[in-house]
N, C-alpha and C positions, 0 to 999 in steps of 0.2 A: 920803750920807756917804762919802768919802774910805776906801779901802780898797786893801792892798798884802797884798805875799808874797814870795818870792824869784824875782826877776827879773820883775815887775809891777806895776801902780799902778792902780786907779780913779780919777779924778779926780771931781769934784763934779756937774760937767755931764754924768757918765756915762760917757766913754770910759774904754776900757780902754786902758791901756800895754805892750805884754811888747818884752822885750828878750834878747839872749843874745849867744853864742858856740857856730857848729856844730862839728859832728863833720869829721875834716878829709874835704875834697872825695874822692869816689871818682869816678875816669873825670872831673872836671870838672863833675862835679856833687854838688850838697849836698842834703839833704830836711829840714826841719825841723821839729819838733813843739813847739808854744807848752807854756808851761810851764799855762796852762789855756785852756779853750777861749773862742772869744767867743761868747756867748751868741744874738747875731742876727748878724754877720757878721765880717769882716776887712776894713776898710777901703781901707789903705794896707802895705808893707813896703819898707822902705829897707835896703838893704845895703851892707858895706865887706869889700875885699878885707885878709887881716891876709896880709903877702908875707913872704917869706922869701927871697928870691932878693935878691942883692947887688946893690949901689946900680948905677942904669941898666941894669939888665938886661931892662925894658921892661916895660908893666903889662898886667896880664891884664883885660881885659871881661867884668862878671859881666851878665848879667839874671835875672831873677824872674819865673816863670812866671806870667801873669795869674790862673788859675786855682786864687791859694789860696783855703783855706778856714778854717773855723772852729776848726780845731785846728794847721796849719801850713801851710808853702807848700816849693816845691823853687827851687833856682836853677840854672842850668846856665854854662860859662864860657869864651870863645873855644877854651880849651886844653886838650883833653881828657887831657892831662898832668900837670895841674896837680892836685892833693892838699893844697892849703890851705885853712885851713880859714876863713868871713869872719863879722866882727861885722854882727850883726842888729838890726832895731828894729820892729814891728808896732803899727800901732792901728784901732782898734777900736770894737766898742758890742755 
């Protein structure tokens, strides 16, 4: 059965959905905590840079550490200057 929350979804086949917006970047890096945990793992996590910096002023490279887990993951980003904060999405089971 289909089941949701604030910023999550269950879907029918069982995956779990969480999504958000972090806290902004410190030092180039973000840490994030799922708004609940996955029960058996963390599949996948996709990330988007939300910029602030004026048009061409060039884009920062985020990655995500291989190593989330069942409750969040960190991401770190070329620019250890950078203090933005990015849209998230996680899935799950």
């Amino acid at each position: 059965m289909p089941a949701f929350g604030t910023n999550w979804r269950k879907t029918v086949d069982g995956y779990i959905e969480q999504w958000g917006t972090s806290a902004s970047a410190v030092a180039g890096q973000v840490t994030v905590t799922f708004p609940i945990p996955f029960p058996s793992s963390c599949e996948s996590v996709q990330l988007t840079e939300i910029s602030g910096g004026a048009p061409g002023s060039g884009t920062i490279s985020w990655g995500v550490n291989p190593n989330f887990t069942k409750t969040g993951f960190s991401a770190v980003s070329t620019n250890t200057a950078v203090a933005e904060p990015v849209i998230w999405r996680a899935l799950g089971k």
